[in-house]
C-alpha atoms as one frame of an Amber mdcrd trajectory, in Angstrom:
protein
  -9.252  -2.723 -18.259  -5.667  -2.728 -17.065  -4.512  -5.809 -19.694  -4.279
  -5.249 -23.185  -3.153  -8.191 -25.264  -0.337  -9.318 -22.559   0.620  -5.779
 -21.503   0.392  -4.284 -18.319  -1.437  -0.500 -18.124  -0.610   1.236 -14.247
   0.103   4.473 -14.159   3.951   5.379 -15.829   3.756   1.704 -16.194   2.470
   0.829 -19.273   4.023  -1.269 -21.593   5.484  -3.497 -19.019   4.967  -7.241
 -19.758   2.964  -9.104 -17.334   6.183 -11.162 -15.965   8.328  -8.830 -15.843
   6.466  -6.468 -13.716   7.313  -8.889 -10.656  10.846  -8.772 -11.807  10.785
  -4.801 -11.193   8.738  -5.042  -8.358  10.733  -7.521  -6.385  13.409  -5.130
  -7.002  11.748  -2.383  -4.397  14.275  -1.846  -1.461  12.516  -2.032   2.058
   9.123  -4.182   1.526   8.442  -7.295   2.200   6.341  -9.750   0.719   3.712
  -9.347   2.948   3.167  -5.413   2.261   2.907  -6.358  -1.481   0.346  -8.573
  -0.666  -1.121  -6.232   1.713  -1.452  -3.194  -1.397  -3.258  -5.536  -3.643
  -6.552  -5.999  -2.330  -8.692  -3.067  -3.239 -10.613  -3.251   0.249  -7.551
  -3.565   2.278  -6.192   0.055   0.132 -10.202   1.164   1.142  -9.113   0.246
   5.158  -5.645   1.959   4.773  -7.331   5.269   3.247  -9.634   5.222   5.945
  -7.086   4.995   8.572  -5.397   7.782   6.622  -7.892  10.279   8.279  -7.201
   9.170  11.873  -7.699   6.047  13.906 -10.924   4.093  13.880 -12.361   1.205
  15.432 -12.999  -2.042  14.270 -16.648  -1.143  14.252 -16.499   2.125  12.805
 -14.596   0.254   9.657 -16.971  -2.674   9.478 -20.252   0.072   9.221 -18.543
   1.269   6.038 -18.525  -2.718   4.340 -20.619  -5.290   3.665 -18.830  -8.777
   4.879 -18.382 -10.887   7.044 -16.856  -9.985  10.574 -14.460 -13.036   9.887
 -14.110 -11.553   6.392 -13.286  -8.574   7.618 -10.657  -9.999  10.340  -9.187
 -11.676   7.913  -8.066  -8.316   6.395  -6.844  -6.999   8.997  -4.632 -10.122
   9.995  -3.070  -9.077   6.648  -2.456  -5.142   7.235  -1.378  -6.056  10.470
   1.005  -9.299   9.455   2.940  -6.529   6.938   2.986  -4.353   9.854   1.204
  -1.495   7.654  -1.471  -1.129  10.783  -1.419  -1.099  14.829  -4.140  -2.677
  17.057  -4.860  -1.218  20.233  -7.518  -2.685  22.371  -9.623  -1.512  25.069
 -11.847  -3.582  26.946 -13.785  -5.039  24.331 -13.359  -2.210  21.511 -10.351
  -2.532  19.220  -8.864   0.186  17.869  -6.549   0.572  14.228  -4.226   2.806
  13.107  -1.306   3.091  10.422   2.186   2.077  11.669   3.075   5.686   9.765
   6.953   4.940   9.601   6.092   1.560   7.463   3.711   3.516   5.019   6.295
   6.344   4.698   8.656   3.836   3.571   6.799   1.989   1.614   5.531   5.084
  -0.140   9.088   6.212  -0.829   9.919   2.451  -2.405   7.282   3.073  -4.542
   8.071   6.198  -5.572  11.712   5.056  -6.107  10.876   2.235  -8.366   8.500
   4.967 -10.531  11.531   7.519 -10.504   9.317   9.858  -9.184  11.411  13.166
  -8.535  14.721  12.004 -10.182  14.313  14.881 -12.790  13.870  17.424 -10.307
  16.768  15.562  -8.577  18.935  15.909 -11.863  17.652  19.904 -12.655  18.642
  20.668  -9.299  22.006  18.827  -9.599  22.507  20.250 -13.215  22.172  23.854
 -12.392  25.564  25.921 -11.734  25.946  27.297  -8.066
């Protein structure tokens, strides 16, 4: 699927060795180690998508999986340690939602390290006054 023989295929990607995508990647300004682990469980990206829409309870995110509560938990000890989501609790229901200046930047890192706008960046610079 996304190897082929020792190559890396992700998006604008491709063609990147398998070791030296870490390289690049540890280059990102503004994340930690924490959000990287954070982005690469698919059902922690499911969670953060969900929270995308609005805040939802801890309930209203477990209806839409099938694991464990501790399972579950466990992911959200991980959003929460890279500071990607916010708890709020009351009474007994806890509430998430995404910590929207940390996504924002890590969204930009990403887009930085995939060059994403730099030749509408260099048209716009290019072009006489």
């Amino acid at each position: 699927m996304g190897v082929q023989t020792g190559l890396i295929h992700c998006g604008n990607l491709t063609g990147i060795a398998p070791g030296s995508i870490i390289s690049v990647i540890g280059e990102l300004p503004n994340m930690t180690e924490s959000v990287y682990k954070a982005l690469a469980d698919v059902t922690r990206r499911r969670i953060l998508k969900m929270l995308g829409e609005g805040p939802m309870s801890a309930g209203e995110i477990a209806e839409k999986f099938h694991l464990a509560k501790s399972t579950l938990s466990g992911h959200f000890n991980v959003l929460k340690a890279a500071n990607l989501i916010q708890e709020e609790r009351t009474g007994t229901v806890i509430t998430y939602s995404l910590n929207l200046s940390v996504v924002e930047e890590t969204l930009a890192a990403i887009m930085e390290l995939l060059k994403v706008g730099e030749k509408n960046k260099k048209d716009v610079q290019d072009k006489p006054s």
